[in-house]
N, CA and C atoms of all chains as a GROMACS GRO file, in nm:
protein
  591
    1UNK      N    1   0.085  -0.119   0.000
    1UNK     CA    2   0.000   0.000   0.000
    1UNK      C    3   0.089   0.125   0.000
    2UNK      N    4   0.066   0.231  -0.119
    2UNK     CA    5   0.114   0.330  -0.048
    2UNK      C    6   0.089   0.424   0.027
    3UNK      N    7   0.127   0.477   0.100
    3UNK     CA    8   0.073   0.590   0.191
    3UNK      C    9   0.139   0.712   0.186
    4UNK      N   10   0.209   0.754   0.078
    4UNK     CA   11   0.261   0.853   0.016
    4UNK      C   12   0.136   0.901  -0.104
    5UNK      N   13   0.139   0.798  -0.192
    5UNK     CA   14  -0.039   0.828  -0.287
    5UNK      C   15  -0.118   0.859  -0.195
    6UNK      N   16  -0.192   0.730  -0.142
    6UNK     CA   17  -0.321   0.771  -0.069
    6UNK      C   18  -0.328   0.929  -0.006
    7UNK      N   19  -0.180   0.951   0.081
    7UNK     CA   20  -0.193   1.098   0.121
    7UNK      C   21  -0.229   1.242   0.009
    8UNK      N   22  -0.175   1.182  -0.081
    8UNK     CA   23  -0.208   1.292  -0.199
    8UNK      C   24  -0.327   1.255  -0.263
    9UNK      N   25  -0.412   1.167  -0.242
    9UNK     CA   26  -0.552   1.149  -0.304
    9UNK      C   27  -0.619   1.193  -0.239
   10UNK      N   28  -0.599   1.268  -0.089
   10UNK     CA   29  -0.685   1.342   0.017
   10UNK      C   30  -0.746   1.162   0.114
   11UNK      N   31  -0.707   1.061   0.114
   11UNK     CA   32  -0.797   0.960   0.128
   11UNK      C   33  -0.763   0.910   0.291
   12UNK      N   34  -0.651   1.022   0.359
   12UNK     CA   35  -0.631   1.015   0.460
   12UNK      C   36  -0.713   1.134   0.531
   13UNK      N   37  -0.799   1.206   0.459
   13UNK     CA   38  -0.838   1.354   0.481
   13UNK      C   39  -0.900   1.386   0.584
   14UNK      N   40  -0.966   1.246   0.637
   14UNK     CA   41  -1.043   1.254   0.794
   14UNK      C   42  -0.963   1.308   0.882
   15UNK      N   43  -0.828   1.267   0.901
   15UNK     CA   44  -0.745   1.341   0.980
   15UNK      C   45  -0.760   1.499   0.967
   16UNK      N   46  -0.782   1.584   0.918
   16UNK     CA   47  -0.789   1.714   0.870
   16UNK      C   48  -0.891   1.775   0.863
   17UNK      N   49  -1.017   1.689   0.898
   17UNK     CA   50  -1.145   1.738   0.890
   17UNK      C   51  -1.211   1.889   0.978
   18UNK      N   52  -1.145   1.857   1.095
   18UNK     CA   53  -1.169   1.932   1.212
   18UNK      C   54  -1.010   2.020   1.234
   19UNK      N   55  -1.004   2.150   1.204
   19UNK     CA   56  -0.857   2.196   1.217
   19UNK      C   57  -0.788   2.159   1.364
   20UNK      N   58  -0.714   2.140   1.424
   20UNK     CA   59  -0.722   2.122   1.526
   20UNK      C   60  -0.619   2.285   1.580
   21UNK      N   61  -0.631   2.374   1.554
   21UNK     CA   62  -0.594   2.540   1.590
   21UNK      C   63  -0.692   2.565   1.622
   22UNK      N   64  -0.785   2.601   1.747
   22UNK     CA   65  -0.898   2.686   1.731
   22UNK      C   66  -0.863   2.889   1.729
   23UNK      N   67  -0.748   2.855   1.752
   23UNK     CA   68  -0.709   3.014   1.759
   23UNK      C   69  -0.561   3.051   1.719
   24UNK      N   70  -0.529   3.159   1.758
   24UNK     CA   71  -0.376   3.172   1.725
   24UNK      C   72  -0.315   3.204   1.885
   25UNK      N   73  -0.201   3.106   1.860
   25UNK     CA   74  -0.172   3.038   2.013
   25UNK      C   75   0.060   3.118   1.983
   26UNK      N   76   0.086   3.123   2.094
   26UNK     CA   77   0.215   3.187   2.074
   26UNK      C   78   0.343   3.079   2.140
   27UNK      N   79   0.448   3.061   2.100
   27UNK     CA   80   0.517   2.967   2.180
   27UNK      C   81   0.667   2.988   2.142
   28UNK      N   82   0.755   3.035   2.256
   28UNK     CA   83   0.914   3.033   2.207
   28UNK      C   84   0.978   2.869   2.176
   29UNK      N   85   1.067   2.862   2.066
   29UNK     CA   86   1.113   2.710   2.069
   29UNK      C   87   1.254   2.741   2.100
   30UNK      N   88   1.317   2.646   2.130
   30UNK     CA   89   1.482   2.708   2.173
   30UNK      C   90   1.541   2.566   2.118
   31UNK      N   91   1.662   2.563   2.053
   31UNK     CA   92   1.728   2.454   2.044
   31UNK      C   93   1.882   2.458   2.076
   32UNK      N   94   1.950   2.437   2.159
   32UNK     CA   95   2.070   2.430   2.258
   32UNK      C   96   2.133   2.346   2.289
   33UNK      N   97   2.212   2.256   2.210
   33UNK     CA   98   2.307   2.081   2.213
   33UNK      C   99   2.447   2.140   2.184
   34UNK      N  100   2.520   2.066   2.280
   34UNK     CA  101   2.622   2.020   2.215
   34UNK      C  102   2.644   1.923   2.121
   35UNK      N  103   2.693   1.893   2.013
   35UNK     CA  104   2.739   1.786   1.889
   35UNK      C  105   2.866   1.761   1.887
   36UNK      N  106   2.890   1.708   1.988
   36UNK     CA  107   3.022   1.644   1.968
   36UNK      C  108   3.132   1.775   1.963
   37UNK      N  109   3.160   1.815   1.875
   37UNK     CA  110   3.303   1.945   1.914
   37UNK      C  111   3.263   2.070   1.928
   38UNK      N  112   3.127   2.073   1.842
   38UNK     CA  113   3.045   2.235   1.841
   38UNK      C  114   2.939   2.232   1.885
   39UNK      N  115   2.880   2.371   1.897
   39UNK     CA  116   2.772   2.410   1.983
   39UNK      C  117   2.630   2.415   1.849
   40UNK      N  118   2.532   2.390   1.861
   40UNK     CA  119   2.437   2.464   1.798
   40UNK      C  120   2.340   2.580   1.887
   41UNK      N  121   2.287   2.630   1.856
   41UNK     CA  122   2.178   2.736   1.906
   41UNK      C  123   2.089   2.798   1.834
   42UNK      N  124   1.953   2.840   1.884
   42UNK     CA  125   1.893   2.898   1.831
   42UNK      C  126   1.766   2.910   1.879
   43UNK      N  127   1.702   3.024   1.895
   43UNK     CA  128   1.604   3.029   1.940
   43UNK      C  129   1.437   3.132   1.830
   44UNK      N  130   1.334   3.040   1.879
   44UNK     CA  131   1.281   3.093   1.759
   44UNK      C  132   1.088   3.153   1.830
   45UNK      N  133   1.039   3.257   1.849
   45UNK     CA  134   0.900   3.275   1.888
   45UNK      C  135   0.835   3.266   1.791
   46UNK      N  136   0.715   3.233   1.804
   46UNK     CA  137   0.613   3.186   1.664
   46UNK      C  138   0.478   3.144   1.701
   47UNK      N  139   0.398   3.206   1.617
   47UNK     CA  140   0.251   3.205   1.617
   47UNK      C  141   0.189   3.125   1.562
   48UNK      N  142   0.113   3.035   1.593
   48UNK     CA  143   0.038   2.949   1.520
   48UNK      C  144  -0.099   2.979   1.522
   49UNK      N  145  -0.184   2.950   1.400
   49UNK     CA  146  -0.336   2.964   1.392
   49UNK      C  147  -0.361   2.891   1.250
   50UNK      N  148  -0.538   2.882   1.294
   50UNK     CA  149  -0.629   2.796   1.187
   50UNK      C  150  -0.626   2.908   1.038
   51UNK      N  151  -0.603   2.804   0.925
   51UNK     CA  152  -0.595   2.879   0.837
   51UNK      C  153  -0.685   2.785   0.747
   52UNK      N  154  -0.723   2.813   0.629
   52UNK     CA  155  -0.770   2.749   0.522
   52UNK      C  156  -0.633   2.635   0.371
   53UNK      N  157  -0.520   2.779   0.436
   53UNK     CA  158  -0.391   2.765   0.354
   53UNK      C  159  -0.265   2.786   0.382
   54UNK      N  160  -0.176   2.765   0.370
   54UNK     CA  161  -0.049   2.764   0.463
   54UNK      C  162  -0.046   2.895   0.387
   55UNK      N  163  -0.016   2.973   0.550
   55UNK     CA  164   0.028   3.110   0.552
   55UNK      C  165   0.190   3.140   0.635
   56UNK      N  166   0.291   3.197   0.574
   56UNK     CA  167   0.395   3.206   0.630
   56UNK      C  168   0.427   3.392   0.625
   57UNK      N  169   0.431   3.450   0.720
   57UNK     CA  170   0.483   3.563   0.729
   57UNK      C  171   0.555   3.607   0.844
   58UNK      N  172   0.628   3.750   0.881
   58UNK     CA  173   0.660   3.752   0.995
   58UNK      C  174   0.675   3.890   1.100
   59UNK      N  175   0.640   3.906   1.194
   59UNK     CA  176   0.694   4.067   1.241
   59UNK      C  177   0.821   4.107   1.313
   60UNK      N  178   0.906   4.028   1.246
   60UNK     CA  179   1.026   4.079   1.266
   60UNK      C  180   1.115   4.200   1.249
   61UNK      N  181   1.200   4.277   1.359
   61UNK     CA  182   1.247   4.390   1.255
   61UNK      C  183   1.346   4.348   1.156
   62UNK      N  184   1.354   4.472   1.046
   62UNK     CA  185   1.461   4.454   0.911
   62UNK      C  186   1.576   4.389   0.955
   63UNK      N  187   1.665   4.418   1.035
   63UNK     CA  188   1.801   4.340   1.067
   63UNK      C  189   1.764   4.186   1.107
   64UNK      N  190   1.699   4.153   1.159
   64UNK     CA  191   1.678   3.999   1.194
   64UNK      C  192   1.614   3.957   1.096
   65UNK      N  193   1.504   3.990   0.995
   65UNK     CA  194   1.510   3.958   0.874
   65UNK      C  195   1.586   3.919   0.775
   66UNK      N  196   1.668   4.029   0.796
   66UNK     CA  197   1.813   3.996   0.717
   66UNK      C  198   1.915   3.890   0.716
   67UNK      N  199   1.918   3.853   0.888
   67UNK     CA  200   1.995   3.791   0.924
   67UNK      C  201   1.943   3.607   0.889
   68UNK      N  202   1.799   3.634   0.906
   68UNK     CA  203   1.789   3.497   0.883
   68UNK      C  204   1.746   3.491   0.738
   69UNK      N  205   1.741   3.530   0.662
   69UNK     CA  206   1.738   3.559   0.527
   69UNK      C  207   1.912   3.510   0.433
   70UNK      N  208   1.997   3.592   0.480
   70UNK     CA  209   2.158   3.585   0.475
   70UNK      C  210   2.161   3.447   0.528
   71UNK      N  211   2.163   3.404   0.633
   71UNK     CA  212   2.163   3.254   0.654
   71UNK      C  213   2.086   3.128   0.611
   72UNK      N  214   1.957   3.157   0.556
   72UNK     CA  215   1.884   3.069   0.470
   72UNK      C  216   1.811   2.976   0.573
   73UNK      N  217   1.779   3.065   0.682
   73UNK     CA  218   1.766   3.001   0.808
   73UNK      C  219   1.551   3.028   0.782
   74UNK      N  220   1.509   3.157   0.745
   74UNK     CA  221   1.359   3.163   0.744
   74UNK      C  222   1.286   3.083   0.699
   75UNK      N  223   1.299   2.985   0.558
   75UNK     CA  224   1.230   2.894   0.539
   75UNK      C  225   1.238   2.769   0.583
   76UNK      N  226   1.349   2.734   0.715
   76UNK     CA  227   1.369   2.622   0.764
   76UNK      C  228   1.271   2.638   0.891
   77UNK      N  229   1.274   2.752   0.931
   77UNK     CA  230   1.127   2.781   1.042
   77UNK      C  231   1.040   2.696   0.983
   78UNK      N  232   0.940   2.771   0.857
   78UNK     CA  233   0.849   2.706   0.816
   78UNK      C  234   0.862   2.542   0.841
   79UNK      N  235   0.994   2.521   0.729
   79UNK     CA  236   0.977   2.350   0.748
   79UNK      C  237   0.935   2.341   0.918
   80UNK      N  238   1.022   2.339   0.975
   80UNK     CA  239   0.999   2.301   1.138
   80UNK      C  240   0.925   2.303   1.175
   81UNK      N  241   0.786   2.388   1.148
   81UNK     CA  242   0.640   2.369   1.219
   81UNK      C  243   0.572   2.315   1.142
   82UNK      N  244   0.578   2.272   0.995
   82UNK     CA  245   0.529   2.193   0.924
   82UNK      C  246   0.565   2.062   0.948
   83UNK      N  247   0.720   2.061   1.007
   83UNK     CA  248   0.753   1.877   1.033
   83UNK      C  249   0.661   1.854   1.134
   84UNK      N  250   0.606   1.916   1.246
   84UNK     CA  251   0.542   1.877   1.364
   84UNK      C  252   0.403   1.873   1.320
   85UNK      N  253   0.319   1.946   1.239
   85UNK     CA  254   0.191   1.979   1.209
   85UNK      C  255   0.175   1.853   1.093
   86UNK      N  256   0.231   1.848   0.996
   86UNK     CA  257   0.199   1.787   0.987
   86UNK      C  258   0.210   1.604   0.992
   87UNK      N  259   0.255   1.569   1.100
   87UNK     CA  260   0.304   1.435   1.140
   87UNK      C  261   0.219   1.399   1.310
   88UNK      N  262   0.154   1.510   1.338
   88UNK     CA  263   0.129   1.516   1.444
   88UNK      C  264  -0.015   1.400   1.498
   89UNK      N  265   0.033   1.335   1.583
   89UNK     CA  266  -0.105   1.215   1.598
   89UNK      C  267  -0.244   1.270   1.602
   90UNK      N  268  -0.239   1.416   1.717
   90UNK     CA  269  -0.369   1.432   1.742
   90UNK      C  270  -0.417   1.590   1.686
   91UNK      N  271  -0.324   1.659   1.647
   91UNK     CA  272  -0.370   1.763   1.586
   91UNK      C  273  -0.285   1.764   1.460
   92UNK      N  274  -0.295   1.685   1.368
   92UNK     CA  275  -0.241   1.700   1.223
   92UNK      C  276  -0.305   1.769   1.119
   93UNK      N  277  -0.231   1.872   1.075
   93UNK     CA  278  -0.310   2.000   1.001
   93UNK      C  279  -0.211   2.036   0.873
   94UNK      N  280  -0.264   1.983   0.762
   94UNK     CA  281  -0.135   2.061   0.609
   94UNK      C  282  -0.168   2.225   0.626
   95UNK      N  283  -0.268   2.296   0.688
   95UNK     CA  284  -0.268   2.412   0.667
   95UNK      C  285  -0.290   2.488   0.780
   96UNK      N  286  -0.199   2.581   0.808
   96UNK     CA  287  -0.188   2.674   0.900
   96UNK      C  288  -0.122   2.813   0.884
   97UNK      N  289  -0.140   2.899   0.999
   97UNK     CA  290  -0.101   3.044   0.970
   97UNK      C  291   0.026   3.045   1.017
   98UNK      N  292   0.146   3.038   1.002
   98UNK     CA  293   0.228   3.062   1.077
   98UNK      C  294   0.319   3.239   1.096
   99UNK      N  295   0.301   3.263   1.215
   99UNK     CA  296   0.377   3.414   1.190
   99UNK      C  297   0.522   3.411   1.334
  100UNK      N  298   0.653   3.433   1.227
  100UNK     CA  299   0.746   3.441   1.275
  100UNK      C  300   0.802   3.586   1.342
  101UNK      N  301   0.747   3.550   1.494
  101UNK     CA  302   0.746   3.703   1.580
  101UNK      C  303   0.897   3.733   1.635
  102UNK      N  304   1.008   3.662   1.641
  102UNK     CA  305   1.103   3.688   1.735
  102UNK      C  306   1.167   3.591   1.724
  103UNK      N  307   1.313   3.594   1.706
  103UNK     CA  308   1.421   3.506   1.684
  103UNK      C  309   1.538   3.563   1.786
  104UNK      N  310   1.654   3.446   1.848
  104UNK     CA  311   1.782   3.477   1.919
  104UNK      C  312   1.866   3.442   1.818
  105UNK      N  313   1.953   3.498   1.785
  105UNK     CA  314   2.055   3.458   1.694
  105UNK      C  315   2.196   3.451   1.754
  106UNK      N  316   2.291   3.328   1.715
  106UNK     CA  317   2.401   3.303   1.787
  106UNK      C  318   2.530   3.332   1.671
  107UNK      N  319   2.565   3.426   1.666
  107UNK     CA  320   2.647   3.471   1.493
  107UNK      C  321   2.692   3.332   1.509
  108UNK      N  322   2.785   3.246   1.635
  108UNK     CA  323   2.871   3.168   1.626
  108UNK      C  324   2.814   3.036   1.614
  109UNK      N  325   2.710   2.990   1.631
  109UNK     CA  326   2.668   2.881   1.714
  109UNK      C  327   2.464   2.854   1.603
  110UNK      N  328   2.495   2.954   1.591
  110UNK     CA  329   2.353   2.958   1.500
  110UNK      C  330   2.311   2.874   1.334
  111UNK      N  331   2.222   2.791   1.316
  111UNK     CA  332   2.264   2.769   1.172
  111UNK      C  333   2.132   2.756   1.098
  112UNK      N  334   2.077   2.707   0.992
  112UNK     CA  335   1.962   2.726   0.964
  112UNK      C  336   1.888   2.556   1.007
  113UNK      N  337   1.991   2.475   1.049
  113UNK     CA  338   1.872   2.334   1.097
  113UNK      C  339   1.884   2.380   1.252
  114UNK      N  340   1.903   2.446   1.317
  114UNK     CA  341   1.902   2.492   1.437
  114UNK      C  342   1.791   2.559   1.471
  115UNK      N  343   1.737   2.676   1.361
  115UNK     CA  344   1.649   2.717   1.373
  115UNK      C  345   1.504   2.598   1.341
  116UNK      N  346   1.536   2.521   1.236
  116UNK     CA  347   1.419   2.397   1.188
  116UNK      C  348   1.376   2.356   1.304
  117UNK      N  349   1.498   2.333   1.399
  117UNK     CA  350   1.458   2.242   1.553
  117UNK      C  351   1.393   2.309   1.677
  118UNK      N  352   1.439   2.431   1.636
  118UNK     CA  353   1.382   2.522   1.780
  118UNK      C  354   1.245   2.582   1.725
  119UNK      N  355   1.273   2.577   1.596
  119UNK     CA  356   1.057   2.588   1.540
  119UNK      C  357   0.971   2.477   1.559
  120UNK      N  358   1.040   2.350   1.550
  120UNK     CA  359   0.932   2.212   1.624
  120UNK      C  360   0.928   2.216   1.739
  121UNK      N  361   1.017   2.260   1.827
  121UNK     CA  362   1.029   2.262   1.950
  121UNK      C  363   0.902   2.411   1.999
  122UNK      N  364   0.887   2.496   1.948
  122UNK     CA  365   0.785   2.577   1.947
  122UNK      C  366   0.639   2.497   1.928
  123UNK      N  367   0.651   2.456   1.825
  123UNK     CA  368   0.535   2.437   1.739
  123UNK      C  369   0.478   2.333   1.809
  124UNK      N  370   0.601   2.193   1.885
  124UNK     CA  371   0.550   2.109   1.989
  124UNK      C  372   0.499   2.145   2.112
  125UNK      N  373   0.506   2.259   2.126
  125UNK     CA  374   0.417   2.296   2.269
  125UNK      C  375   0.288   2.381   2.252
  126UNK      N  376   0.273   2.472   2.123
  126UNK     CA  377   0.165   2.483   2.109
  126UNK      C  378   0.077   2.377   2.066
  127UNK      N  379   0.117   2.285   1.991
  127UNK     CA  380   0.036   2.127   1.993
  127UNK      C  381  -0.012   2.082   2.128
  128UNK      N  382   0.096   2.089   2.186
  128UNK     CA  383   0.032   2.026   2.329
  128UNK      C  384  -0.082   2.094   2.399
  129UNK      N  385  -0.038   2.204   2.405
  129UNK     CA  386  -0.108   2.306   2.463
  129UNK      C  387  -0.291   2.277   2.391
  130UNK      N  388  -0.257   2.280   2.276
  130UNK     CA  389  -0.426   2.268   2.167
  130UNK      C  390  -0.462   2.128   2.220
  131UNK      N  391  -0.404   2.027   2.214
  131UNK     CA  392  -0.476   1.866   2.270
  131UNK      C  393  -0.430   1.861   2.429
  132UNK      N  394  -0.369   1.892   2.503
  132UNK     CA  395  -0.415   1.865   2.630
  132UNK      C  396  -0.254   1.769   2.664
  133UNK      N  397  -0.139   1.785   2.567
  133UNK     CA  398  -0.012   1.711   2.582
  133UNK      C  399  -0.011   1.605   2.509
  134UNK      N  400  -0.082   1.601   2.363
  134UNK     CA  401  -0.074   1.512   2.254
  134UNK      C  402   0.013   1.516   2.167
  135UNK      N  403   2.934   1.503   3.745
  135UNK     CA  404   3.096   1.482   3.736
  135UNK      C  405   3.118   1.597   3.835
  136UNK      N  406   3.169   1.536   3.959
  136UNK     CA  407   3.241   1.589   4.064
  136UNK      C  408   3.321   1.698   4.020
  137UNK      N  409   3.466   1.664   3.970
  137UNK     CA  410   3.546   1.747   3.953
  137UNK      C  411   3.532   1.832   3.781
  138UNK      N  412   3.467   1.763   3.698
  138UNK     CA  413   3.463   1.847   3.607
  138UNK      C  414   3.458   1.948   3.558
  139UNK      N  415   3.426   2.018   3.462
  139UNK     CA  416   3.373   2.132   3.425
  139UNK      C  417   3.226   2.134   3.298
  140UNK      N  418   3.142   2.275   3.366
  140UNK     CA  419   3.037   2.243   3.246
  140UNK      C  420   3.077   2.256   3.067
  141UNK      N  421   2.975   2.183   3.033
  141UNK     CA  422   3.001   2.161   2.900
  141UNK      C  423   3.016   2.343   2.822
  142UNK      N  424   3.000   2.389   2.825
  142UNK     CA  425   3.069   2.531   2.728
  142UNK      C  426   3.164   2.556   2.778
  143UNK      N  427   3.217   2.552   2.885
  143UNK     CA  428   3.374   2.559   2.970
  143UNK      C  429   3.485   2.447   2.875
  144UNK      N  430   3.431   2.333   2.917
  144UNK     CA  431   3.506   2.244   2.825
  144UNK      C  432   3.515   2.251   2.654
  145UNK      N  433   3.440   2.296   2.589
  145UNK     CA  434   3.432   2.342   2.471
  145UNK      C  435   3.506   2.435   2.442
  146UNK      N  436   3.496   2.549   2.539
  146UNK     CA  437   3.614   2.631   2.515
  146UNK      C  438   3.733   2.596   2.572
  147UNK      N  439   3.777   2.522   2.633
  147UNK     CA  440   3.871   2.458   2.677
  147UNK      C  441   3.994   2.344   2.590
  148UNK      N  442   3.866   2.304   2.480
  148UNK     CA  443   3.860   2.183   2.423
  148UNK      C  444   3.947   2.222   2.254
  149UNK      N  445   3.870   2.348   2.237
  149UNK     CA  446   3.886   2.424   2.110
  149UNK      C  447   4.065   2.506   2.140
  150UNK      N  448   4.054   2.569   2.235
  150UNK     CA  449   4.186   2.604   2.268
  150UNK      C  450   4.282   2.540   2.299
  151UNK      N  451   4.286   2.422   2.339
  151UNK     CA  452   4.393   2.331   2.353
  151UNK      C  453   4.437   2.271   2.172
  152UNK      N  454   4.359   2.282   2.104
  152UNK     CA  455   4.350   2.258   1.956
  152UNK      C  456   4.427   2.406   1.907
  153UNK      N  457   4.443   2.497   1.937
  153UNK     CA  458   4.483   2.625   1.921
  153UNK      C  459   4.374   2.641   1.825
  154UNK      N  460   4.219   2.648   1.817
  154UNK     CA  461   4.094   2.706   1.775
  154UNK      C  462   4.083   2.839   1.803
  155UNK      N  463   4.077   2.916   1.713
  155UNK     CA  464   3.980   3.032   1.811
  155UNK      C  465   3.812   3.051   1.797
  156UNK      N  466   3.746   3.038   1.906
  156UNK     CA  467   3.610   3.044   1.874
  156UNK      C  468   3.610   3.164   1.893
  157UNK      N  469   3.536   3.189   1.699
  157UNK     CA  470   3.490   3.245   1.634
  157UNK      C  471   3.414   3.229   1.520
  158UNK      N  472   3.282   3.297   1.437
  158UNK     CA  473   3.232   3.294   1.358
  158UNK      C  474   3.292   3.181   1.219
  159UNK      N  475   3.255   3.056   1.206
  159UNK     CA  476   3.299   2.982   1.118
  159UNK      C  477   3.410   2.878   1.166
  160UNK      N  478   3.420   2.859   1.276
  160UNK     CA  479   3.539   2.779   1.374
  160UNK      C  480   3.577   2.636   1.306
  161UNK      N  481   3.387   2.628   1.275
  161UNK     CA  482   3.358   2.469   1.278
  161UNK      C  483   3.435   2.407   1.133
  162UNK      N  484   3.489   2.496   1.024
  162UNK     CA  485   3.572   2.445   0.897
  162UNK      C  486   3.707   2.389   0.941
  163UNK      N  487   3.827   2.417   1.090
  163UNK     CA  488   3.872   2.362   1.120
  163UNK      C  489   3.838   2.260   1.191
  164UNK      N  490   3.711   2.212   1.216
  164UNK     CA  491   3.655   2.081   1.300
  164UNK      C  492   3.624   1.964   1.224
  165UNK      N  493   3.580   1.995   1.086
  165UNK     CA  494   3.492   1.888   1.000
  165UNK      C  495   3.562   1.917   0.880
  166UNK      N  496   3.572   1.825   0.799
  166UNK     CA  497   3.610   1.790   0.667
  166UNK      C  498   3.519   1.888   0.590
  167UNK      N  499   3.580   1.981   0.475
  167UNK     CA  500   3.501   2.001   0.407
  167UNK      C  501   3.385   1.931   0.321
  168UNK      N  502   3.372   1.847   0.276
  168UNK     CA  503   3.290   1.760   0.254
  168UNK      C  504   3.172   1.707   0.363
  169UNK      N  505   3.186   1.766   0.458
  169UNK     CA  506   3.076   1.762   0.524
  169UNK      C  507   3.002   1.874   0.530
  170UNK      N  508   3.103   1.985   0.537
  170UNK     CA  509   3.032   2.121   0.548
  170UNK      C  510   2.971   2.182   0.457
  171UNK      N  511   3.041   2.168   0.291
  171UNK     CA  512   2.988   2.152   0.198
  171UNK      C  513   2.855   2.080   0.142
  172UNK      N  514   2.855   1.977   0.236
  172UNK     CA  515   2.732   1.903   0.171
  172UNK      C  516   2.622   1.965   0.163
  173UNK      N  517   2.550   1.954   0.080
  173UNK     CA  518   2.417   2.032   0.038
  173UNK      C  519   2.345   1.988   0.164
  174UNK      N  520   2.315   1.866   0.206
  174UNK     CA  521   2.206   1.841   0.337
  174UNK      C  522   2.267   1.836   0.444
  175UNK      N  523   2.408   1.808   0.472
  175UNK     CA  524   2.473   1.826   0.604
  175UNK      C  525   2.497   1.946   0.628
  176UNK      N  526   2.529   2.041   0.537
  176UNK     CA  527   2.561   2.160   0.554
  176UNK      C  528   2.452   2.223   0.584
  177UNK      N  529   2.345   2.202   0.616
  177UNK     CA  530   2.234   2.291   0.675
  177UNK      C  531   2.268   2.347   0.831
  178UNK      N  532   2.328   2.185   0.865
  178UNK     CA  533   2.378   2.221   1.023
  178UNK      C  534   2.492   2.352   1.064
  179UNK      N  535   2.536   2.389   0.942
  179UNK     CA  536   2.644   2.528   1.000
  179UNK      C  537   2.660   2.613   0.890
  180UNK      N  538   2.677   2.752   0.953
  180UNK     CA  539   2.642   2.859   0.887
  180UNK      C  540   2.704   2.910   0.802
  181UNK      N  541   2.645   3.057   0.753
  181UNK     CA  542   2.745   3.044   0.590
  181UNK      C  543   2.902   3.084   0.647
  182UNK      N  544   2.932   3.130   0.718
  182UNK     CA  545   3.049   3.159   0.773
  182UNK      C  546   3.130   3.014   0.794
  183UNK      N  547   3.131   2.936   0.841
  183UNK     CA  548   3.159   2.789   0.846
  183UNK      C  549   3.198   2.763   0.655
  184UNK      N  550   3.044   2.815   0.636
  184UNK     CA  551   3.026   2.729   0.489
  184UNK      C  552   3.149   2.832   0.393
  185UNK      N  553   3.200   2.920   0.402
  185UNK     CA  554   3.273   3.005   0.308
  185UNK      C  555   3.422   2.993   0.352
  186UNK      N  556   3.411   2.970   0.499
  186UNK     CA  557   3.562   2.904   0.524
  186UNK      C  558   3.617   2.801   0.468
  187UNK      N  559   3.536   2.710   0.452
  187UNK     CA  560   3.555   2.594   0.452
  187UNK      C  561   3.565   2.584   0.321
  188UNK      N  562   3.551   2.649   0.229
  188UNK     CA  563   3.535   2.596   0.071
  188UNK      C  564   3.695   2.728   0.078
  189UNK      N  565   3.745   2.779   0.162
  189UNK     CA  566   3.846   2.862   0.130
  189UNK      C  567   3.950   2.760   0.164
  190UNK      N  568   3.949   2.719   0.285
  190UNK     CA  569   4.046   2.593   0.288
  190UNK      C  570   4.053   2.502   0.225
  191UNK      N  571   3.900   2.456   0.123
  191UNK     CA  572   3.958   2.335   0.039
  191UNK      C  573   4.044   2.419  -0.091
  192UNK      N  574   4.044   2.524  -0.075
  192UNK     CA  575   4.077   2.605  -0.272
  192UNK      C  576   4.252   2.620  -0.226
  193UNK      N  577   4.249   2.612  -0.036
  193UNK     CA  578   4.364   2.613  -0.016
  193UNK      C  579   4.464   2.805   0.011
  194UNK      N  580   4.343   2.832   0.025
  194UNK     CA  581   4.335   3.004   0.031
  194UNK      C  582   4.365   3.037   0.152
  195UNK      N  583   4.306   2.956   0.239
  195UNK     CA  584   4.363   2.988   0.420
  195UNK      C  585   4.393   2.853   0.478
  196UNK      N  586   4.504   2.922   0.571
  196UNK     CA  587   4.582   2.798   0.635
  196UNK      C  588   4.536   2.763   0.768
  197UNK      N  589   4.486   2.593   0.821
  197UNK     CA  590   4.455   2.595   0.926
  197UNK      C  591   4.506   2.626   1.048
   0.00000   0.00000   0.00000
């Protein structure tokens, strides 16, 4: 069976029926390991809400724009709350609002899968928060 | 660990005994270019890392 088709035939779509966002919910993600010789870091605030269509924008000021722009780090946010949303057991959603309010940046220590991790790490607690620690 | 030290102590500890200096892009003396370079590994470190590191493979800076 595949379950790569079926997902694109909508035939898993019950999952999705009911958004599971009833609102727009706020959550810092932080990601902070050592790897063996180097540090990663990164920290990321972010808004989640019910949308019809994946919405990605952000209110960041111009320099932190920049910065994660120059690093190729802003669309790995997205991925990151999309890896959790949509894989998620009890609130699995392909479409949501996401708005990127506030980032920590580590010039040294910062990278753009750093940020991917500290946006699931966000995005996993506003999940929880919406099901009750699902 | 009793006598140890915390882990960013030892990191900087760790890097300087290597004669490292942590700074912006450190990690091109840590990893093979070919890792840092890699299109999907290289997500993990930044372009500073990533521009060093293709300077040391061209052989432009010395470790």
């Amino acid at each position: 069976m595949d379950y790569v088709e079926q997902w694109y035939q909508g035939l898993m779509a019950s999952r999705y029926q009911r958004h599971p966002l009833k609102r727009q919910m706020e959550a810092w993600g932080e990601y902070h390991k050592h790897l063996g010789p180097r540090i990663s870091h990164a920290k990321v605030k972010i808004a989640l809400g019910p949308s019809e269509t994946l919405e990605v924008q952000d209110r960041l000021d111009p320099a932190k724009r920049a910065l994660l722009d120059r690093e190729g780090c802003y669309d790995q946010i997205a991925f990151g709350a999309l890896d959790v949303m949509m894989t998620s057991l009890t609130a699995a959603a392909p479409t949501f609002a996401l708005t990127i309010l506030d980032i920590e940046y580590d010039e040294i220590n910062s990278s753009a899968m750093a940020f991917r991790l500290a946006a699931r790490d966000a995005t996993r607690k506003i999940v929880d928060e919406t099901t009750g620690g699902g | 660990m009793l006598d140890g030290v915390a882990g960013d102590d030892a990191h900087q500890r760790a890097l300087a005994a290597q004669g490292i200096v942590y700074q912006r892009g450190y990690e091109a003396y840590l990893y093979h270019p070919d890792i840092i370079l890699d299109p999907v590994l290289g997500e993990w470190f930044n372009q500073a890392a990533r521009d060093l590191s293709a300077r040391l493979r061209a052989g432009k800076d010395k470790p």
